[in-house]
C-alpha positions as CSV (number, residue, x, y, z in Angstrom):
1,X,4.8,27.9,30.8
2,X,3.4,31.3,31.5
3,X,5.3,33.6,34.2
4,X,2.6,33.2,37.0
5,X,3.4,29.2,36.6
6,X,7.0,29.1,36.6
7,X,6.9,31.1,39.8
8,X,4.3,28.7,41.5
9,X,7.0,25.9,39.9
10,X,10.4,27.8,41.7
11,X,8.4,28.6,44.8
12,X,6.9,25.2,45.4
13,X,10.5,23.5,44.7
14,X,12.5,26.1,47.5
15,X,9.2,24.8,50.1
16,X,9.9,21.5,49.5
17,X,13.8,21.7,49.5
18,X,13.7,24.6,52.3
19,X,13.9,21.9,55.5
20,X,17.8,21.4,53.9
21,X,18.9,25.2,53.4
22,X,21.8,26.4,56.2
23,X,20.0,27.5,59.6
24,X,20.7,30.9,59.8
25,X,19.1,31.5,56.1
26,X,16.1,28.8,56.6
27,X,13.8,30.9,58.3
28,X,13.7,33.6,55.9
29,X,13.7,31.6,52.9
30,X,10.7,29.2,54.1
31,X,8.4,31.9,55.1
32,X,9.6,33.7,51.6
33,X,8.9,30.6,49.7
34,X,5.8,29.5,51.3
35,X,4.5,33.1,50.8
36,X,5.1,33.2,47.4
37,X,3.6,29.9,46.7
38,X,0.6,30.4,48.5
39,X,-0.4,33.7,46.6
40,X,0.8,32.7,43.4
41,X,-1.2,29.5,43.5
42,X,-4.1,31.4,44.8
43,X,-3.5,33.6,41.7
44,X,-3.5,30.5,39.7
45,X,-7.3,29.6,40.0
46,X,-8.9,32.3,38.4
47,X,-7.0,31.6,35.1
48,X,-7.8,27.8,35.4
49,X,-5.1,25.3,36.4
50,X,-3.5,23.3,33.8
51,X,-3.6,19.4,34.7
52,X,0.3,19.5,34.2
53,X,0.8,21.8,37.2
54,X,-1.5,19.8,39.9
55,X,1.1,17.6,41.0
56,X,3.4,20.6,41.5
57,X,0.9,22.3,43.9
58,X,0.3,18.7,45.4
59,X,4.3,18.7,46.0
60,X,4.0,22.1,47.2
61,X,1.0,21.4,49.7
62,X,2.1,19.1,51.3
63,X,5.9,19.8,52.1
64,X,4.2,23.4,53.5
65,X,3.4,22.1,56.4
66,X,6.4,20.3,57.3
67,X,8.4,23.7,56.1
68,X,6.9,26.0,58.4
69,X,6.4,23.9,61.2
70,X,9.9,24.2,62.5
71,X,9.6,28.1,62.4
72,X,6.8,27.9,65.2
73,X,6.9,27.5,69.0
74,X,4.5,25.7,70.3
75,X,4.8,26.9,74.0
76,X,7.9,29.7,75.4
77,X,11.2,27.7,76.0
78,X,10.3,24.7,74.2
79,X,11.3,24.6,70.6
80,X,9.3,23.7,67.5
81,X,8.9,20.4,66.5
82,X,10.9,19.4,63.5
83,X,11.5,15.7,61.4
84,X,14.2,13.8,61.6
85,X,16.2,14.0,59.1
86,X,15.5,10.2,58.3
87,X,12.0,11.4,58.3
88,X,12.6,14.2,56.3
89,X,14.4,12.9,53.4
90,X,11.7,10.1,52.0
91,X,9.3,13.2,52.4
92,X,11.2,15.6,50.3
93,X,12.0,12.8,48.2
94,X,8.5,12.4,47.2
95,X,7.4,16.3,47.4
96,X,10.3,16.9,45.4
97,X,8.9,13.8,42.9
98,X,5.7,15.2,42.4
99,X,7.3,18.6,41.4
100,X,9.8,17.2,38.7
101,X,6.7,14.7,37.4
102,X,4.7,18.3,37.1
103,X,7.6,20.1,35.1
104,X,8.6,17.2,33.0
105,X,4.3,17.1,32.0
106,X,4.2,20.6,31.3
107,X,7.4,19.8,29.0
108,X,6.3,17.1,27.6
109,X,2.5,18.1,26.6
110,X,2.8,21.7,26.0
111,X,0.0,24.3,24.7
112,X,1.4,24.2,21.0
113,X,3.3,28.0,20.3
114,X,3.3,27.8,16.0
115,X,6.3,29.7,13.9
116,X,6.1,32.9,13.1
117,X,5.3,32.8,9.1
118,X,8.4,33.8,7.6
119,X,6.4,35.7,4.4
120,X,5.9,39.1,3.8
121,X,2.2,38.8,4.2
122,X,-0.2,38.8,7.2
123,X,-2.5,35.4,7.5
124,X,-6.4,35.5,7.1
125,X,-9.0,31.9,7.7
126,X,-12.2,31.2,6.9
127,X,-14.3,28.1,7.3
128,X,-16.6,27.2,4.7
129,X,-18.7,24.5,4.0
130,X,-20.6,22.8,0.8
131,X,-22.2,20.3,0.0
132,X,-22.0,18.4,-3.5
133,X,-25.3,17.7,-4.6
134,X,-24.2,15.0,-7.7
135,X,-22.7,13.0,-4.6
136,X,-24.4,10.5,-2.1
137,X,-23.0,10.2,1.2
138,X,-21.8,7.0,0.9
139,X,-21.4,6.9,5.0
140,X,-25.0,6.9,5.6
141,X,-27.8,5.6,4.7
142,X,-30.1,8.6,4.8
143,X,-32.3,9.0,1.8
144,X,-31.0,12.2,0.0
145,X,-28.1,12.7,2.3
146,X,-25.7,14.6,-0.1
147,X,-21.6,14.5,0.6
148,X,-20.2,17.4,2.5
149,X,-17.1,18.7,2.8
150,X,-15.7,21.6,5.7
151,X,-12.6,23.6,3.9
152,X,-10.7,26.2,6.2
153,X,-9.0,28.9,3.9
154,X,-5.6,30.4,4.8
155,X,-4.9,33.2,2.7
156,X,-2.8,36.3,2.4
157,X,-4.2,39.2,4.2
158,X,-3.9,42.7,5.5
159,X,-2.2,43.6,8.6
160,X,-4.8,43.3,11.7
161,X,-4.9,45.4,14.7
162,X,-2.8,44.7,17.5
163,X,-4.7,43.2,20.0
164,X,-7.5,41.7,17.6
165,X,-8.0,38.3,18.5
166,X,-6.1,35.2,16.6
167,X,-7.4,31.7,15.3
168,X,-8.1,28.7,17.8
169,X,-6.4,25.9,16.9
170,X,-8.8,23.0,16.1
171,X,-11.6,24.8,15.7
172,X,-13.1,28.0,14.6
173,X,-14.8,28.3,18.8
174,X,-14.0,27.1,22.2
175,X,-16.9,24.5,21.8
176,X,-16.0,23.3,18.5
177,X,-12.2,23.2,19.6
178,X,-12.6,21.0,23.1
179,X,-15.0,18.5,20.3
180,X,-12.3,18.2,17.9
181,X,-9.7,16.7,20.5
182,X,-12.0,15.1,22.1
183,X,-12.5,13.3,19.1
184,X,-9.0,13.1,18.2
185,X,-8.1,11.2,21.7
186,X,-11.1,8.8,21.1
187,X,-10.0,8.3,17.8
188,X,-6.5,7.7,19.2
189,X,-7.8,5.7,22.2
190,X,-5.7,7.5,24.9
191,X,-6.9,9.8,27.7
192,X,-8.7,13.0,27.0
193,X,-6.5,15.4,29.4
194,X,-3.5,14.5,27.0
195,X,-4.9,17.1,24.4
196,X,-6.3,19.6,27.0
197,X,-3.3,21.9,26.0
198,X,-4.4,22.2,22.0
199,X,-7.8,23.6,21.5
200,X,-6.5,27.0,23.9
201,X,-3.5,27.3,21.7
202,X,-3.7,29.8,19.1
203,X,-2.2,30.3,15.8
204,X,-1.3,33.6,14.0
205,X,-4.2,34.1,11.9
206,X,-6.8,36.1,12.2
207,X,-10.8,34.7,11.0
208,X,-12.5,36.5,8.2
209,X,-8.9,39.2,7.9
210,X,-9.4,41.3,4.8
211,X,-7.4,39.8,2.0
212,X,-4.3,41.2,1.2
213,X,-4.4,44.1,-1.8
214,X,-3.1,43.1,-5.7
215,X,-2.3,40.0,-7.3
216,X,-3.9,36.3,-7.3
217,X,-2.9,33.5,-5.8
218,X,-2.0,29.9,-6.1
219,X,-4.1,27.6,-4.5
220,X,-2.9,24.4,-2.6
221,X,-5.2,21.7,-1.4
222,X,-5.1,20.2,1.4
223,X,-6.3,16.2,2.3
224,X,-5.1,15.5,6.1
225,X,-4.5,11.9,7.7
226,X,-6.7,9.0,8.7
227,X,-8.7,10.3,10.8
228,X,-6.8,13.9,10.9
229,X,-8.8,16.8,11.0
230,X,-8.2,19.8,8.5
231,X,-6.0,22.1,11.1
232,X,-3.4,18.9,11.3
233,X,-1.1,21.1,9.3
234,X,-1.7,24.7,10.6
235,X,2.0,25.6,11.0
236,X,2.3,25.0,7.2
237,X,-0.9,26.2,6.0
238,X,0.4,29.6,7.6
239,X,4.0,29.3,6.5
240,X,2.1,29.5,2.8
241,X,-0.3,31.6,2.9
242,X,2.4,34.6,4.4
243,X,4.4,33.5,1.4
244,X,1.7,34.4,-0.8
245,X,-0.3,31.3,-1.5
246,X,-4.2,30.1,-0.4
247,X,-4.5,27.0,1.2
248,X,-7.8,24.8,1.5
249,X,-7.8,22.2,4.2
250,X,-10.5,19.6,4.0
251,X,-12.4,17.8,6.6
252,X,-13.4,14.5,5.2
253,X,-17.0,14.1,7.2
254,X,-17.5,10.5,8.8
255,X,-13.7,9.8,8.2
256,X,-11.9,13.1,10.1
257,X,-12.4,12.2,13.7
258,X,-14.5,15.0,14.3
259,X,-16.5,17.1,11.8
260,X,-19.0,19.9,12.5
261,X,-21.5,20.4,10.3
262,X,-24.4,23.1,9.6
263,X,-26.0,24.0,12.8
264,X,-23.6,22.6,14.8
265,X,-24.1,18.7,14.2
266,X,-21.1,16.3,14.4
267,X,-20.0,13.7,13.0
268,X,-17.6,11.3,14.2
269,X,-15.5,8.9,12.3
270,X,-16.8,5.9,11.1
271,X,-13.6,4.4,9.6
272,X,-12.1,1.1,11.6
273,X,-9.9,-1.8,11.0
274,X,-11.2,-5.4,10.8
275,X,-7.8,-7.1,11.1
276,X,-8.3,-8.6,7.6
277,X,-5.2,-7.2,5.6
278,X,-6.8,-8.0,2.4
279,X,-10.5,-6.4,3.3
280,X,-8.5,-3.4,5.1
281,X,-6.8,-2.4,1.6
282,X,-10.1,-2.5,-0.1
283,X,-11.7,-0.5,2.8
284,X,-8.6,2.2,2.5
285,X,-8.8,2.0,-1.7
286,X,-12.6,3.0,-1.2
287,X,-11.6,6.1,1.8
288,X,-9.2,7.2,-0.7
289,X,-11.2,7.7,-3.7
290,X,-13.7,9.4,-1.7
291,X,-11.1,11.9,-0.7
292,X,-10.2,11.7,-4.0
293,X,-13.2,13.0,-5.1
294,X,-13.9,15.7,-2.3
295,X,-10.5,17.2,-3.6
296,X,-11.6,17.7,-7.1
297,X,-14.9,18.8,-5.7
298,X,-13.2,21.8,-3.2
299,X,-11.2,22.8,-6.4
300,X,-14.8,23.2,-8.5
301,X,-16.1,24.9,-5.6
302,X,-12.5,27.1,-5.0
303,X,-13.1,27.9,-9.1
304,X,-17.2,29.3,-8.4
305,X,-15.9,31.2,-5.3
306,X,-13.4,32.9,-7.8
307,X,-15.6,33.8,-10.4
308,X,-18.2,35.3,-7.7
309,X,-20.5,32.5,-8.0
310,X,-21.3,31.4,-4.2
311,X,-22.5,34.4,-2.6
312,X,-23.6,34.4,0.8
313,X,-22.7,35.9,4.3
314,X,-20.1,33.0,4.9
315,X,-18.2,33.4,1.8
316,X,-15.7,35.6,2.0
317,X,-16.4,37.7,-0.8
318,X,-12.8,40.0,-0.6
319,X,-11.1,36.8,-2.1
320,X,-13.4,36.5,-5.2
321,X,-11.0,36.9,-8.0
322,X,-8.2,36.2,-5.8
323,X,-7.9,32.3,-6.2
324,X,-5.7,31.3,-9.2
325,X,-7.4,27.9,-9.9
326,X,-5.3,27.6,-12.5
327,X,-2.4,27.3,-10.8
328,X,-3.3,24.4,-8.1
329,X,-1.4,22.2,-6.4
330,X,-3.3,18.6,-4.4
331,X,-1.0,18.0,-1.1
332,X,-2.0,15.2,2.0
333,X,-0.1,13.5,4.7
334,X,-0.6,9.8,5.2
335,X,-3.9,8.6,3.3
336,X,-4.3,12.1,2.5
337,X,-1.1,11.8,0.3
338,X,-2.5,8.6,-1.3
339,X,-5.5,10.5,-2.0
340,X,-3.5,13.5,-3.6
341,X,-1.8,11.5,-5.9
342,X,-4.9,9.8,-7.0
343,X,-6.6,13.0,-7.5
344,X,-3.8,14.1,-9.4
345,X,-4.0,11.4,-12.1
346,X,-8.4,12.0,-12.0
347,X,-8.2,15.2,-12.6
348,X,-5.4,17.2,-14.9
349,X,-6.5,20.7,-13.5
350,X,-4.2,20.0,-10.6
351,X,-0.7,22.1,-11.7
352,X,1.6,19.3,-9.3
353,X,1.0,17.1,-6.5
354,X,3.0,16.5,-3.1
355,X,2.9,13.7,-0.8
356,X,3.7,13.8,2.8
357,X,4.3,10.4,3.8
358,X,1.6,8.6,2.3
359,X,0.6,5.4,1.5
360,X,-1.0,5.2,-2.2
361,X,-3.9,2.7,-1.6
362,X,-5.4,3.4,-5.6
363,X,-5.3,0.2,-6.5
364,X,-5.4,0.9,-10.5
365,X,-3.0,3.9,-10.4
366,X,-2.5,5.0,-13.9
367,X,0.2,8.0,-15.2
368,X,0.0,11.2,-14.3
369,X,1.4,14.5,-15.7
370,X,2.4,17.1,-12.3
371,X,5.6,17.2,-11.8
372,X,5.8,15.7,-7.4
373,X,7.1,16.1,-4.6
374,X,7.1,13.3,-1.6
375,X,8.8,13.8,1.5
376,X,8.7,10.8,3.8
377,X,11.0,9.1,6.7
378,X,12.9,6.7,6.8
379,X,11.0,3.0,7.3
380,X,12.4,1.3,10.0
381,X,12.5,-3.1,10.1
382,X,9.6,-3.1,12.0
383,X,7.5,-1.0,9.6
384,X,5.7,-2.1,6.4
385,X,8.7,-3.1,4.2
386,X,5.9,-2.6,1.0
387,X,5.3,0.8,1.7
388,X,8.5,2.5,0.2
389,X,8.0,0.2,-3.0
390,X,5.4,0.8,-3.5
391,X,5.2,4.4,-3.4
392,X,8.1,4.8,-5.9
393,X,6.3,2.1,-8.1
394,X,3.3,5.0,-8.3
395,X,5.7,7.7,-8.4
396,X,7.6,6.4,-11.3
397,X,4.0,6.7,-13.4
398,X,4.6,10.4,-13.7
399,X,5.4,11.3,-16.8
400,X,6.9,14.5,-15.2
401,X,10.0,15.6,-12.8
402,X,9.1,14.4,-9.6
403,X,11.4,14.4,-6.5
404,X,10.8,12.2,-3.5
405,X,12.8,13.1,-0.2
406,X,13.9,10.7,2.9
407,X,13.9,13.2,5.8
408,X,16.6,12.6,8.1
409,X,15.2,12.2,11.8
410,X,11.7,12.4,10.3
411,X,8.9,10.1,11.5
412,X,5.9,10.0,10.4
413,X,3.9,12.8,12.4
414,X,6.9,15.2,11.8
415,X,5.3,16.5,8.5
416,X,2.4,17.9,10.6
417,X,1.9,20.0,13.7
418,X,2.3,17.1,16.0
419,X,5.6,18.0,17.6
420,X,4.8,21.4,18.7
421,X,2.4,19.4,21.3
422,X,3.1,15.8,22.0
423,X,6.2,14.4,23.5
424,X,9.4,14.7,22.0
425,X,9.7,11.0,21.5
426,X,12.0,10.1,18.3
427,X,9.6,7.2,17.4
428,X,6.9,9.0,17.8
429,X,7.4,12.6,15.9
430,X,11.1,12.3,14.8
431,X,14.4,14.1,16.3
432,X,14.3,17.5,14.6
433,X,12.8,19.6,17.3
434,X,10.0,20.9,18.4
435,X,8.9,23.2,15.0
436,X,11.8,21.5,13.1
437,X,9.5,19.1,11.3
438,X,6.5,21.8,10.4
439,X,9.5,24.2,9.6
440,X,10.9,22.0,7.0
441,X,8.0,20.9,5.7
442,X,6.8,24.2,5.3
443,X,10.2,25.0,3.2
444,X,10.6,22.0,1.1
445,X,7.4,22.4,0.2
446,X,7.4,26.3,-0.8
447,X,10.5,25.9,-2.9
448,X,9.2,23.2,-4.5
449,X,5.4,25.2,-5.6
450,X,7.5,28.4,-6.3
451,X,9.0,26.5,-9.1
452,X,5.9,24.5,-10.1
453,X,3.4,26.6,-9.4
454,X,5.4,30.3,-10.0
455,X,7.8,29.7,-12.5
456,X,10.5,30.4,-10.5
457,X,13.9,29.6,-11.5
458,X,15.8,27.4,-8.7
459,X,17.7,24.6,-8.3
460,X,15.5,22.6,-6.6
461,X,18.0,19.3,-6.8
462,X,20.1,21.5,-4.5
463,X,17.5,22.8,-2.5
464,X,16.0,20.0,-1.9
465,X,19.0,17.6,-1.0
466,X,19.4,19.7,1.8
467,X,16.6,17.9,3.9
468,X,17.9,14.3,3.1
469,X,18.1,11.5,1.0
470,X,16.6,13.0,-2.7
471,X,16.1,10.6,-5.6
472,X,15.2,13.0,-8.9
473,X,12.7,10.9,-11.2
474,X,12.7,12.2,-14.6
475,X,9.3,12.3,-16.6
476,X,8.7,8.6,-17.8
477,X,11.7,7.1,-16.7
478,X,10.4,3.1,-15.8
């Protein structure tokens, strides 16, 4: 909460709690606290008021009257009126209610504040889009409709000027922000003010940044969940890119919940459940090769953009020759994950290949040579009992070391950005905090691509034991 709205918050709680205060102090304290709350809230408006805070100016309002009521004579000798205090306590009861319900909404939906990246590198982003022209669009059934793909770039860059603006989450403008959540709490089926908070929070990039000076880069792909959208993972994406790596984060069109498109079209997702376990699985094995496939494509396209092949005003032409496709690592959370690993066993240009708690729905997987990383939580009784089976059935196809991690107090939203701006709810993004999740994502994950991906000598049983339950699966152990 900003200043201005903790002070309407203290103010409107000593108006509604002000008929209680010792005589002798209760004049000067109402008219100091009704003062206060009155030009604070006044100062309020301008800024907008968040939907969090109306109940504590409803609170506020309407104890006000009752407050300064007592501090007025209606006619000389006759004192003001005042409630009994049988009257008085239901009302500050409920005042008081609508205060506490305002705070613990503010606390419990916050605007979303992301870490400060730990590298030695400012952040740059850039949003890109392309279009694969050996691909239909599966989704549609346009006549020449061609399958897209929108990549954000996170990338090392130079220092900005303080004061120059920094990235929107969700989107790359206001417009395209307030669409994405929209989307997002359609997709999720719960009310729209619930996300209100996200598309004003900003992260600590900065669009279209100069890259930084010397050297190239890893790159690390990026597939988010079902219907996720590609800033899902923001926190991390930055966490990487200060470390020294670029990240491309993919929106999968007609599957992310909300994609826009060239001239500002969008696309919703078109992906539902029919109930039927069995034609559900198919349906996911068929999402998942699509992704799949957009990976493979972003890293052709990541290659061309290089090499200075894709000129053009929205190509960020300081990071051609920057990209080290060379050295690339596929990464996803849920069915992104899935999609990751099957990417990995398609196409042997990817260097290694981490899972964030996903599901592999590749219903052929085959053996694959990256060494892997997995981090997922811990399945509860009431939660598919086939997942974790499953997943080390795939895993143990590597013919490389792979490590796969049970977070402790994980759940399964914990390996995104999710906590920084949804309640705190154990089941819902795990117990490790508010940027504990992201934070430790972000780390596992860099010490396990500075040894994959850099060379760099660590011991990553060590390092990596430190988040939870590691099992260490050595290359074609069955």
């Amino acid at each position: 909460m900003t200043l201005l709205e903790i002070s309407v918050v203290v103010s409107a709680a000593v108006v509604v709690l002000a008929r209680w205060t010792p005589p002798r102090a209760r004049r000067a304290v109402t008219s100091a606290a009704v003062a206060a709350f009155v030009l604070c809230g006044a100062a309020l408006v301008p800024a907008g008021v968040r939907w969090q805070l109306l109940p504590v100016l409803a609170g506020g309002s309407l104890a006000a009257p009752f407050a300064v009521s007592p501090l007025l004579r209606r006619r000389p000798g006759r004192p003001a009126w005042r409630a009994r205090w049988w009257l008085a306590a239901p009302g500050t009861a409920a005042c008081a209610g609508l205060v506490a319900a305002g705070v613990a909404a503010a606390w419990a939906l916050p605007r979303p504040v992301f870490p400060e990246p730990s590298g030695p590198y400012a952040v740059g982003t850039s949003v890109l889009r392309w279009t694969d022209p050996d691909r239909p669009e599966t989704a549609t059934a346009e006549p020449g409709d061609r399958r897209t793909v929108v990549v954000q770039l996170w990338y090392p860059a130079r220092p900005s000027p303080a004061g120059v603006d920094r990235a929107r989450y969700l989107g790359r403008t206001d417009r395209e922000a307030r669409a994405v959540a929209r989307g997002l709490t359609g997709y999720l089926g719960v009310p729209g003010f619930l996300l209100d908070e996200a598309p004003q929070a900003r992260s600590h990039a900065v669009f279209d940044a100069p890259a930084a000076d010397g050297g190239r880069w890893p790159v690390v792909l990026f597939s988010p969940g079902l219907g996720g959208v590609r800033t899902q993972n923001t926190a991390w994406a930055e966490e990487l890119a200060g470390r020294g790596y670029a990240v491309a984060a993919l929106d999968h069109p007609y599957d992310s919940a909300v994609v826009t498109l060239e001239g500002g079209r969008t696309v919703r997702t078109r992906l539902v459940a029919t109930g039927d376990p069995a034609e559900d699985a198919r349906r996911a094995a068929g999402w998942t090769a699509v992704r799949a496939a957009d990976l493979s494509f972003v890293l052709t396209q990541l290659d061309r953009l290089d090499r200075g092949e894709l000129p053009g005003p929205r190509v960020p032409g300081t990071l051609t020759g920057r990209l080290d496709t060379g050295r690339a690592a596929v990464t996803g959370h849920s069915i992104g994950g899935g999609a990751a690993l099957q990417a990995a066993h398609q196409d042997p240009r990817f260097a290694a290949v981490i899972n964030l708690d996903g599901f592999p729905h590749d219903p052929d997987p085959r053996p694959f040579g990256q060494p892997f990383l997995a981090l997922t939580h811990p399945v509860g009784p009431d939660e598919n009992q086939d997942y974790l089976p499953r997943l080390t059935r795939v895993l143990k196809l590597g013919t490389a070391t792979g490590y796969h991690v049970t977070v402790r107090g994980a759940a399964h939203l914990s390996f995104t950005d999710a906590p920084l701006f949804l309640p705190p709810l154990p089941s819902l993004v795990g117990s490790l905090g508010r940027d504990g999740g992201p934070r430790l994502t972000a780390e596992a994950t860099a010490a396990f691509l500075d040894v994959t991906l850099r060379g760099r000598r660590a011991d990553l049983v060590a390092r990596l034991s430190g988040y939870g339950v590691l099992t260490v699966h050595r290359g074609g152990d069955r």
